[in-house]
N, C-alpha and C positions, 0 to 999 in steps of 0.2 A: 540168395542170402541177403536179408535184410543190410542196407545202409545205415546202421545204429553206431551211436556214439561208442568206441571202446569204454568198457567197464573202466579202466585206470583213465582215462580222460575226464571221464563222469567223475569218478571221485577226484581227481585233481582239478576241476569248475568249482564244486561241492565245498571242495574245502579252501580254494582260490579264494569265492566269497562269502567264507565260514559260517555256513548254514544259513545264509540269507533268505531263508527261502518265505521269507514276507516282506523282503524289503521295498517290492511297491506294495505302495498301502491301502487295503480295503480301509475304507473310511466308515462305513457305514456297518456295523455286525448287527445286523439285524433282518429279520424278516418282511419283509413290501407286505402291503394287503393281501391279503389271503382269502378268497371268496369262494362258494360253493359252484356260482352258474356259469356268471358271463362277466369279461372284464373289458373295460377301455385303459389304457395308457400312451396320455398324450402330453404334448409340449403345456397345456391350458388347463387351469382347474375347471374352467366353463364347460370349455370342450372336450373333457372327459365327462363332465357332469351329465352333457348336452346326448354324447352319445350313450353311456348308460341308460337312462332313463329311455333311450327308442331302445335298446335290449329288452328293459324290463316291460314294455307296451309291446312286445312281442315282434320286432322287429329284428333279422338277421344279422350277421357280422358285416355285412355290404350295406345294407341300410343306414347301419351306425358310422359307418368307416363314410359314407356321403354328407351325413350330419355334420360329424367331425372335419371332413374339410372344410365344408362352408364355413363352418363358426369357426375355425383358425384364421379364415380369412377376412375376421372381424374383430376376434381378441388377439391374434397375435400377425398383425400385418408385416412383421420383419421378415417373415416368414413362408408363415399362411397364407393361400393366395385364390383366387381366381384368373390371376394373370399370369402364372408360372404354368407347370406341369410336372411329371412324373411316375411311377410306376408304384402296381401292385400287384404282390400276391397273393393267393388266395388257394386256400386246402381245404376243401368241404367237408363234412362230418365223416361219410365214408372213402375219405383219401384221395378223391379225386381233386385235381391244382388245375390251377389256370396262373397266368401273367397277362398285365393290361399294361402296356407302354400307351401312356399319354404325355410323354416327354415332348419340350416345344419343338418349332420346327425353326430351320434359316428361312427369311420371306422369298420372295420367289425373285425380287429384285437385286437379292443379292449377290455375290463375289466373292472369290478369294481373297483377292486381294482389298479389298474394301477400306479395312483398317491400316493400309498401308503407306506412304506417302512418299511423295515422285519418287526417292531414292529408295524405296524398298523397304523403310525403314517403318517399324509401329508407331501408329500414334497415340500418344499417352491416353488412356482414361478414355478411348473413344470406345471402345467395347466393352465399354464396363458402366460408364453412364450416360446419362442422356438418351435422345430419342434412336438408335444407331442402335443401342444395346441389345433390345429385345429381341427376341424370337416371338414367331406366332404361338400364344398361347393354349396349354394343352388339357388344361384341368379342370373347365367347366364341362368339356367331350367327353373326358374318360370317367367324371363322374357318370355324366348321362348313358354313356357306353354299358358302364357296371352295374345299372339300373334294369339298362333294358335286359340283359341276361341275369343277375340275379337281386334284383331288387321284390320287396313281396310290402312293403308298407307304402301310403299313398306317395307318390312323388312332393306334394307339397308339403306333406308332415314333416320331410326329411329338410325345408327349406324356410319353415318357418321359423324354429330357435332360434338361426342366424337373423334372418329379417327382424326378431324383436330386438337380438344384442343390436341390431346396427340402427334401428330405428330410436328404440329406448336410452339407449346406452348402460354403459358397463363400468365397472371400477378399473384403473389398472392397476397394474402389480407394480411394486415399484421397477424390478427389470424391462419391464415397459415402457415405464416413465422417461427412464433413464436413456432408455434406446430413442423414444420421439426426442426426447432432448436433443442428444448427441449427432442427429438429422437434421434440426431447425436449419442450418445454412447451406446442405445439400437441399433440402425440398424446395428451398428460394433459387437458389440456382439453375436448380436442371427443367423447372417446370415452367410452362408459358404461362400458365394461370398458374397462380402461388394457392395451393392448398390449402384453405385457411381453417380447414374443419382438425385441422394436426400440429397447426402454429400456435405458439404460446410464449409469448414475450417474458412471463413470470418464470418460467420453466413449469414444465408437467411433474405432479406431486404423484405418489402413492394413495390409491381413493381416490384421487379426479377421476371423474365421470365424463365419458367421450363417447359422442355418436358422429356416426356415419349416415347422415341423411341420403344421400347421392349412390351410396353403395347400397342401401337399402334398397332403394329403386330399381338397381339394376339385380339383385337379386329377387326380386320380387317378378322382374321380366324373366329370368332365366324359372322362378318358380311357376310362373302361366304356362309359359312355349317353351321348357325344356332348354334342349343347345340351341336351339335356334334363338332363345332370347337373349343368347351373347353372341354368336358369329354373326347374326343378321340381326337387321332391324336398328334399333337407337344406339343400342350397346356398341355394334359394330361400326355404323357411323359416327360416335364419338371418339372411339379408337384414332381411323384412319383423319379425322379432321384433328387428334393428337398428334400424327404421325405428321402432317402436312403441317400444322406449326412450327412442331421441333425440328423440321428436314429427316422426318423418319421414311423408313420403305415398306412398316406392312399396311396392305392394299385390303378393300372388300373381297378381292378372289383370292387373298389368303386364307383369311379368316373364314370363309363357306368352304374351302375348298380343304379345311383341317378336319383329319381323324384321327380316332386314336385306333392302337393295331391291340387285338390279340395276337401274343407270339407265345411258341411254346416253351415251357418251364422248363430251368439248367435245374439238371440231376446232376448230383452227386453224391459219396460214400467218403464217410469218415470215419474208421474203426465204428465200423456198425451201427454207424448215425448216417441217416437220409438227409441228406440237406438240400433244400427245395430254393430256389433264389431266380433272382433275372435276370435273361440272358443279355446280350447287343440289342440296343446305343446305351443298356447301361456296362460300363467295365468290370464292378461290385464284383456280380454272381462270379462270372471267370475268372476275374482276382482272386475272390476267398477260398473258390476250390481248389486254386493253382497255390497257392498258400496252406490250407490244409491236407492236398497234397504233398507239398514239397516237407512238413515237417511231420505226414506220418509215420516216414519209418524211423524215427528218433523218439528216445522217449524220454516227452518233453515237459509227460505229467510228475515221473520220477526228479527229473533236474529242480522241480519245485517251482512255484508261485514264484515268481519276480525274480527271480538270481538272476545272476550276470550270466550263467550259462545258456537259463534259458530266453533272456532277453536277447545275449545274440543268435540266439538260434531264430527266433521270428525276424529279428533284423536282417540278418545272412537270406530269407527267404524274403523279405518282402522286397530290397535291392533287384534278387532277378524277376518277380512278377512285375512290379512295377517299372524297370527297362522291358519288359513283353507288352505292359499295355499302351508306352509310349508308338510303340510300334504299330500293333496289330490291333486292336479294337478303334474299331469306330461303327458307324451305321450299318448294320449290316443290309441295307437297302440297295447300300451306295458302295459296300467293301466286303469283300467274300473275306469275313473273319474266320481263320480256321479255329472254332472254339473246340473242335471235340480232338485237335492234337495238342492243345493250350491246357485241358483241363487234363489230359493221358498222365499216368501215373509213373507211365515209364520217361516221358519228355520231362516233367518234373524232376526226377532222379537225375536225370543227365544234366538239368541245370544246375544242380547242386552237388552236379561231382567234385566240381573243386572247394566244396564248403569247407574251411578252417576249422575245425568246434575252438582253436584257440589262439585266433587271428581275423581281422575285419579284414574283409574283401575291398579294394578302392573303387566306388562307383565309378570311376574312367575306365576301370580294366574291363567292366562287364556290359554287354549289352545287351540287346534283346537276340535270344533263340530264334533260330533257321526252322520258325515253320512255316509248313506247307502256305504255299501262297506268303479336369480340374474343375473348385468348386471352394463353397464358402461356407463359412460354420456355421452361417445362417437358414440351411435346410430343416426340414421338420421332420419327424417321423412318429407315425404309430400306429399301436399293437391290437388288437381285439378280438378275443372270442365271446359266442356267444353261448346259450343255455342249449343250444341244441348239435353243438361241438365243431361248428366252422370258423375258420380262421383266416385272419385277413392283417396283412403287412403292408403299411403304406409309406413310401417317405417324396414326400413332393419338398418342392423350390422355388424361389424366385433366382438363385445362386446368390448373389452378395446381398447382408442383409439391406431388408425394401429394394432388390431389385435392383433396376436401372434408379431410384429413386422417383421416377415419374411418375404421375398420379392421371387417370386417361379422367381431363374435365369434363364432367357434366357426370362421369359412371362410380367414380370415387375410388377404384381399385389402383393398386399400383401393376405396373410390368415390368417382366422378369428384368434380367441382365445377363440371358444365358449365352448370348454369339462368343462372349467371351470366352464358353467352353469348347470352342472350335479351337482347333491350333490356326492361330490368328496369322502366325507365320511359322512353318515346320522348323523346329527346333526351340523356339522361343516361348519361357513357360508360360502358362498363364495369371492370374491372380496368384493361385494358392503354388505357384511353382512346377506346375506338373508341365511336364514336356510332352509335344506330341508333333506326330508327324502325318504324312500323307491321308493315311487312312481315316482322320479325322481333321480335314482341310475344308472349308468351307464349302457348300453348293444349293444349289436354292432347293429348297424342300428336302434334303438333309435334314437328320437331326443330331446333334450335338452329342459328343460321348459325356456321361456322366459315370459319378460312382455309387453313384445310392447304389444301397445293397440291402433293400429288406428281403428277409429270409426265417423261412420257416422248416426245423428240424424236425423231426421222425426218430424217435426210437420203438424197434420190434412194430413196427407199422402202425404206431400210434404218436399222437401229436406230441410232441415236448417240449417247443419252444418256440414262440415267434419274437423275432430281435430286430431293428434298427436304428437308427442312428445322422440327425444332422452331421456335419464336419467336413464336406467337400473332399478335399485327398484323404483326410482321416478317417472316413465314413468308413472302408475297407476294413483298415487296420483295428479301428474300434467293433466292428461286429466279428471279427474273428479273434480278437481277446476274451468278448465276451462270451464267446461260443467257448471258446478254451476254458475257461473259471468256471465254467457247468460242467464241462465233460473231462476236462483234468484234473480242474484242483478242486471238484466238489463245491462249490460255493452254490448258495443259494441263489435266489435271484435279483435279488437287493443288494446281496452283497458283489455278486459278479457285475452289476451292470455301476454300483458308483467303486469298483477298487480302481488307483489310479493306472492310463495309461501312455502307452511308448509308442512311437511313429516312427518310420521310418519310410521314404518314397523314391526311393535309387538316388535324385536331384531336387532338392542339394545334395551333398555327401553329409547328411546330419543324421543325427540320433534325434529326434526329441522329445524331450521326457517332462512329462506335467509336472508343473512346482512341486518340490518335497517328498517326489515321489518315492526315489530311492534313496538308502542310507548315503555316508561318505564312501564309506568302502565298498558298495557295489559299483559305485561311480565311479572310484583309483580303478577296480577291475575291469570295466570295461573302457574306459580309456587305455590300460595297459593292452589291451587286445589290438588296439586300432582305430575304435571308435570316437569320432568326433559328436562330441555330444551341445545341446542347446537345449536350457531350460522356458518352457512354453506354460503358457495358462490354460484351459481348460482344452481338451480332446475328447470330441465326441459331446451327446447329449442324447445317451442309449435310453429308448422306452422298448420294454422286453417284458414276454409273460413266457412263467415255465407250470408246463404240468407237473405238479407235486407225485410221487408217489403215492398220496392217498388221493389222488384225483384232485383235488383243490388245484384251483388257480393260486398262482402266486405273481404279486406283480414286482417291476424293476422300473421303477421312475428316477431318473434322472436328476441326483440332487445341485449338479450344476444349474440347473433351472428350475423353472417352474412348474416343473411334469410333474404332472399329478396322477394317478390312480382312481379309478370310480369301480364299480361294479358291486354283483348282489351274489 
C-alpha cells in the first residue's frame, strides 16, 4: 500500500495555507521560443547564436554542444571555460544515451591533508583560490573525446566562432561588466602576471568591447592539434611554468596523462517518466532520483504549486538525500558507491518513514542511510537539440565564479578552483556548506564529487525534456523543481524554468527560499511546522527545452541571467 499523505492531512496543509497554491511565484507566464527544428539554450546570447547557426550548416547536437563551450569560454569566462570540466549527456535520435565525465581531476601531487595546517586545522581561502585550487583540467578532453565519437562537421569549424569572439572582440552585457568589475582586486592578487587584458581602472561598462588576444592563440593550438594543443606542447608548458610561479602542483604528467571516461547513463522512473542523468563523481543524477523517489508515492501535484504542504514535502526529502550524499558519493574509481541501493524505491520509503507531512525533521536527528558498503552558482549549463532529434545536456565549471581566479600567462584562460569540492577535511563543509566525508577525501588522480545534474526526460519513449542548471548545492534541488512544474503542475517551459525556488541541503538546518518567493502566510506556515527559513537571491540559472505536444520545441532560458535561446 502506497505511503500517501492521508486525505484529512492533505486538506488540513490545503487549508493550513488557504489555497496557496501559487504562492511561489512564476514570474514569467509566458511561452520561451518556440521553434520548428533545432534549438540551443545557453548562459550567452553569442553562444546560443554561435551554436545555432552550426545546427542550421547542418551540424549535430554534439557539434553545437563543442561550439557552445568554446565560445562560453570567451563571452562568459565567470564560468565558461577551457580550464574547468564537466559532464554530458546525450540521447540520440533513436533513444540510445551515452554520459561523458570530463570532470577535473586532483594532480597527482596531491594529499589529503594538503589544505590542512600543523594542527589539523583548514586554511582559509587556500582551496578556493590561488595556485593550490585547481584541479587538472577536464574540458578541452571531453570536448575532443565527444568529437571523436560523435562529431560529423570539421573539427576547426566548430573552433573558429570562438577564435573570432576572442581575437575580434565582443560587447559585454552589463552582467559581465559587473562581474569583471567586482574581480579587479582578486585578479591583482592571486596572479603572478596581473592580467591586464580584464583590468580596467574606469570600471567595465555595458558595450565595452574586450579581446582575448592570448586566449585566442591557445585556441587556435587546441584548433590545429586537437587535445593535444592544450595537454602538450605551449599550452601545457605555460600552465605548469603557472603552477611553479604560484607554488602550484599540476605537472606536464598531469596534463598528458588526463582523460575524460565514458560511464554508463543513471536510469530512472518517475510515474512513467524516463529520466536519463549522470551517474558518480557527479552526486545530481543519484540525488534527483533519490528525491523523485522519495516523493513518488505522495501526491504532491495534488498539494499544489508552492504551498507550504508541498514545500515541506520536497524539504522533508531533500534533508535525507543530501545526509546520503554527505556520506556515500564520491569517485566511484576510488569508492564503491552503492548507487543502485541509493536510487531502490524501497530504500527511499524507508528513509522517509519517519516523514511528518506536519512537522520539520531537525537535520541533527537524521543522517545518512545504512547502505550497502559542493559548488558555486557560477557553473554554466546547456540544452540542445537538433533538426534530426538528438539531444545533448551539458553543465561544466570552473566552481567559484572565474575559478581559482588565476589566469595561466602567456594562454589567457583561467583555472578551475574545484580541490575545493573535495572534503578538504571530513566533516567540514565546503564553499557552498555541503559536508562530506571519507568517500570524497582527497587522492591524487581522484576526482572531485560534484552536483551537476544535467538530465534528460522520456515520455512513452520519446524525448520531452533536457534541463540543467548552474548553482553548485542548488544545481539538484533546482532541476528537480523544474522537472516537478512540467510533470505536476503543468507549466510550460518558461514558465517552469523562471517560477521561483526553495533549497533545502540537510546542513545548515535552513530553508532557503528566493526573495519574495512566498506569500506571509505560507511563511507563518511553515515556520509553524518547524522550519527554519532564510531569504536568498537567486537559485539556480535553469536552461531547459521541452517537446511540445505538437512537436515544437519550446525553450526555458533563464531570466536571472543572460540565457538566451537561439534556434530555427
Amino acid at each position: 500500500m502506497k505511503n500517501i499523505f492521508p486525505l484529512s492531512v492533505i486538506l488540513l496543509l490545503i487549508f493550513v495555507s488557504c489555497d496557496q497554491t501559487a504562492s511561489l511565484k512564476v514570474q514569467v507566464q509566458k511561452s520561451g521560443l518556440v521553434v520548428d527544428s533545432a534549438m540551443v539554450v545557453s548562459a550567452h546570447p553569442l553562444a546560443s547564436e554561435i551554436g545555432a547557426k552550426i545546427l542550421k550548416q547542418g551540424g549535430n547536437a554534439v557539434d553545437a554542444a563543442i561550439a557552445v563551450q568554446f565560445a562560453l569560454a570567451v563571452v562568459y569566462p565567470v564560468a565558461g571555460n577551457i580550464g574547468g570540466g564537466g559532464f554530458m549527456v546525450i540521447r540520440e535520435s533513436y533513444g540510445k544515451t551515452a554520459t561523458l565525465d570530463f570532470r577535473e581531476k586532483a594532480p597527482a601531487g596531491s594529499d589529503r591533508d594538503m589544505y590542512l595546517d600543523e594542527n589539523q586545522e583548514v586554511i582559509e581561502n587556500l582551496s578556493l583560490r590561488g595556485h593550490l585550487a585547481p584541479g587538472v583540467p577536464g574540458s578541452v578532453a571531453g570536448m575532443a573525446e565527444a568529437y571523436e565519437k560523435f562529431g560529423t562537421l570539421p573539427w576547426e569549424k566548430l573552433l573558429d566562432p570562438a577564435i573570432d569572439l576572442a581575437e575580434k572582440g565582443f560587447q559585454l552585457t552589463a552582467r559581465e561588466a559587473g562581474a569583471l568589475n567586482g574581480n579587479q582586486e582578486a585578479f591583482r592578487k592571486y596572479n603572478t602576471i596581473v592580467p591586464e587584458f580584464v583590468m580596467n581602472e574606469k570600471g567595465w561598462q555595458e558595450g565595452d568591447i574586450i579581446k582575448y588576444k592570448d586566449l585566442a592563440a591557445t585556441l587556435k593550438l587546441i584548433k590545429a592539434k586537437g587535445k593535444d594543443g592544450f595537454y602538450k606542447g605551449i599550452t601545457a608548458k605555460n600552465i605548469v611554468e603557472e603552477m611553479k610561479r604560484g607554488n602550484g602542483i599540476i605537472s606536464l604528467e598531469d596534463l598528458e596523462n588526463y582523460q575524460a571516461t565514458w560511464r554508463n547513463p543513471l536510469m530512472g522512473q518517475y510515474k512513467g517518466y524516463r529520466i536519463i542523468t549522470m551517474p558518480p563523481p557527479s552526486s545530481g543524477g543519484v540525488a534527483l532520483l533519490q528525491l523523485l523517489k522519495s516523493i513518488e508515492p505522495y501526491a504532491i501535484g495534488e498539494l499544489g504549486y508552492g504551498t507550504a504542504a508541498s514545500i515541506h514535502l520536497m524539504t522533508e526529502a531533500e534533508r535525507r538525500v543530501y545526509a546520503d550524499r554527505a556520506t556515500h558519493l564520491g569517485d566511484p574509481d576510488f569508492w564503491d558507491v552503492p548507487v543502485d541501493q541509493l536510487i531502490d524505491a524501497a530504500y527511499n520509503a524507508e528513509r522517509m518513514a519517519d516523514f511528518h507531512p506536519d512537522s520539520a525533521t531537525l537535520s541533527a536527528d537524521i543522517s545518512a542511510g545504512q547502505a550497502a558498503l559542493a559548488e558555486s552558482t557560477e557553473t554554466t549549463h546547456f540544452s540542445i537539440v537538433d533538426k534530426y532529434g538528438n539531444a545533448v545536456a551539458v553543465t561544466t565549471t570552473l566552481n567559484g565564479g572565474f575559478g581559482s581566479k588565476v589566469f595561466v600567462a602567456g594562454s589567457g584562460f583561467l583555472l578551475n578552483n574545484e580541490m575545493d569540492d573535495f572534503s578538504i577535511k571530513p566533516g567540514v563543509p565546503n564553499y557552498y556548506g555541503l559536508i562530506g566525508g571519507e568517500a570524497n577525501a582527497i587522492a591524487p588522480g581522484k576526482r572531485m564529487l560534484s552536483s551537476m545534474t544535467p538530465t534528460i526526460v522520456e515520455k512513452d519513449g520519446k524525448l520531452l525534456m533536457l534541463v540543467g542548471t548552474p548553482g553548485g548545492s542548488t544545481i539538484i534541488t533546482s532541476v528537480f523543481q523544474t522537472i516537478l512544474n512540467v510533470i505536476e503542475y503543468g507549466m510550460n517551459m518558461e514558465q517552469a524554468v523562471n517560477a521561483k525556488r526553495v533549497h533545502h541541503q540537510w546542513k545548515p538546518d535552513t530553508l532557503f527560499v528566493e526573495t519574495n518567493a512566498v506569500d506571509s502566510l505560507t511563511m507563518l506556515t511553515l515556520k509553524s511546522m518547524g522550519h527554519q527559513i532564510s531569504d536568498r537571491g537567486r537559485i539556480g540559472r535553469v536552461d531547459a527545452i521541452l517537446m511540445r505536444k505538437d512537436n515544437r520545441l519550446e525553450a526555458g532560458a533563464d531570466e536571472r541571467g543572460d540565457d538566451t535561446a537561439a534556434g530555427f
